[in-house]
C-alpha positions in Angstrom: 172.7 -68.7 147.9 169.4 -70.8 148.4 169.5 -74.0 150.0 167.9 -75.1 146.7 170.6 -73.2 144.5 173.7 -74.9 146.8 172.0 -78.3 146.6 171.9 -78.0 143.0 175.6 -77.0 143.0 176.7 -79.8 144.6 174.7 -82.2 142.5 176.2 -80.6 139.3 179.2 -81.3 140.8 178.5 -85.1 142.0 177.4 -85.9 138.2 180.7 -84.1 137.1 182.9 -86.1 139.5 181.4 -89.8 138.2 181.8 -88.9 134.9 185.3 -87.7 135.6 185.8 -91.3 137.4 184.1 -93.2 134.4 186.7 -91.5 132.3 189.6 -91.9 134.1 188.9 -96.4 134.3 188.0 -96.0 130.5 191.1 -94.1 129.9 194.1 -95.0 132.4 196.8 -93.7 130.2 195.9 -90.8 129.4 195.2 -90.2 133.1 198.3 -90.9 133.7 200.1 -88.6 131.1 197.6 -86.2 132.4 198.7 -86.7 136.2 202.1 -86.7 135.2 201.9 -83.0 133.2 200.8 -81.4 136.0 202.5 -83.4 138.7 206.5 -83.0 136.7 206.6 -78.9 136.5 205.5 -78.7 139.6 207.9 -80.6 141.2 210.5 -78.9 139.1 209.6 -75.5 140.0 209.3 -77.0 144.3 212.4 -78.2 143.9 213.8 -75.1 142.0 212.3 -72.5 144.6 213.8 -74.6 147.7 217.9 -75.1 146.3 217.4 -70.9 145.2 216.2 -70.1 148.3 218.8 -72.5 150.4 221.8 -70.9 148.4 221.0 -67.2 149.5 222.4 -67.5 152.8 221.1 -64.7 155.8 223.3 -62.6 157.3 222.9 -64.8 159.9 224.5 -67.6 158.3 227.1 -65.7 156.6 228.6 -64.2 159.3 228.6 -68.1 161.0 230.4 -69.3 158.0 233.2 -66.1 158.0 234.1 -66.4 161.8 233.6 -70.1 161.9 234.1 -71.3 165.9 235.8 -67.7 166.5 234.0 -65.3 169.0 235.0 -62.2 167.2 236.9 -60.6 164.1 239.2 -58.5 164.2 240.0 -56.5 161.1 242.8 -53.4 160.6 241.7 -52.0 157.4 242.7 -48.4 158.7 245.2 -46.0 160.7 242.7 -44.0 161.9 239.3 -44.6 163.8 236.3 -46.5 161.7 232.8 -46.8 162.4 231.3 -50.3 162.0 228.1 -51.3 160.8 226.2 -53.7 163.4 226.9 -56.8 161.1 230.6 -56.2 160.1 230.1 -56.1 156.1 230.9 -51.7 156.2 232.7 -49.5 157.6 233.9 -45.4 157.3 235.8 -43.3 158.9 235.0 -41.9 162.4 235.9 -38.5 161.4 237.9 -37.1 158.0 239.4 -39.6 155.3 240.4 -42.8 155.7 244.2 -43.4 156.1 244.9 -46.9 154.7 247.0 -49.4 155.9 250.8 -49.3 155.3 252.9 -51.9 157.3 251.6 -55.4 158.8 249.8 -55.5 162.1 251.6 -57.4 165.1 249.6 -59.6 167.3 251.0 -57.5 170.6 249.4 -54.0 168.9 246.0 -56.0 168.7 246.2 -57.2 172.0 246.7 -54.2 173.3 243.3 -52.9 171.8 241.3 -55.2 173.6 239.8 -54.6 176.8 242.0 -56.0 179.9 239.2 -58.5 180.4 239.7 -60.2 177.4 243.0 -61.3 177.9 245.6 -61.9 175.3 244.4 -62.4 171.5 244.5 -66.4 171.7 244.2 -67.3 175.2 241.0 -68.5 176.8 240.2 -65.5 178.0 238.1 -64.6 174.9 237.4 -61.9 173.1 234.9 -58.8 174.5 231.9 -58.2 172.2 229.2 -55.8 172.6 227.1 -58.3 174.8 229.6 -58.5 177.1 232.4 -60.8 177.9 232.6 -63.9 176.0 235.2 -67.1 175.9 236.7 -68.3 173.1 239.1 -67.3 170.7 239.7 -64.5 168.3 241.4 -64.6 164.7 243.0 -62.6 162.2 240.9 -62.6 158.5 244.7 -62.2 156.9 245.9 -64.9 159.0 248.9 -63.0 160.5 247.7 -63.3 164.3 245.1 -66.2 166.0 
């Protein structure tokens, strides 16, 4: 673009802005209704796109909300040995078919699946997660041990 061509641009523009002003003194209502329709959906969808986006909660958050101030949780879902995904939400069988649960689980029999440096299930020993040896407590999701 020439500097003749851009100069000529912006004065198009200049003449287009004070008539726009002229208009807008002449005419404050329908300004304002003007303002207003673009102003109002806008808003609307800001403030629709924020709560949707503050209700999906990250995985994150989620598993901050199920453990609450607990270090670790411990689940018997199975007889047999289960693989775990890293976050806790799935898990199979470490080899052949899963053998549900049958009876309740004591708090001794999950005590005695933690490591020796973790101490008993509720003390302040802690529980023993993957990043090493933590304090604080553990709990049961079915509420039969803490």
């Amino acid at each position: 673009m020439s500097r003749g061509r851009f100069a000529g641009a912006v004065g198009s523009w200049l003449v287009a802005l004070r008539i726009a002003r002229r208009e807008a003194r002449r005419a404050r209502g329908r300004t304002a209704l003007v303002l207003a329709m673009i102003t109002l959906p806008v808003l609307a969808l800001s403030f629709t796109a924020v709560s949707w986006d503050m209700a999906e909660l990250t995985r994150a958050e989620q598993l901050d909300r199920r453990l609450g101030g607990a270090d670790a949780e411990l689940r018997w879902s199975a007889e047999n040995a289960l693989v775990q995904d890293a976050w806790g939400e799935s898990s199979w069988p470490a080899q052949g078919e899963s053998v549900p649960r049958t009876r309740p689980v004591a708090a001794a029999e999950i005590t005695a699946l933690l490591p020796a440096a973790a101490g008993s299930a509720g003390s302040a020993g802690g529980c023993r997660s993957r990043y090493g040896s933590t304090t604080g407590t553990c709990r049961s999701t079915r509420g039969a041990w803490t």
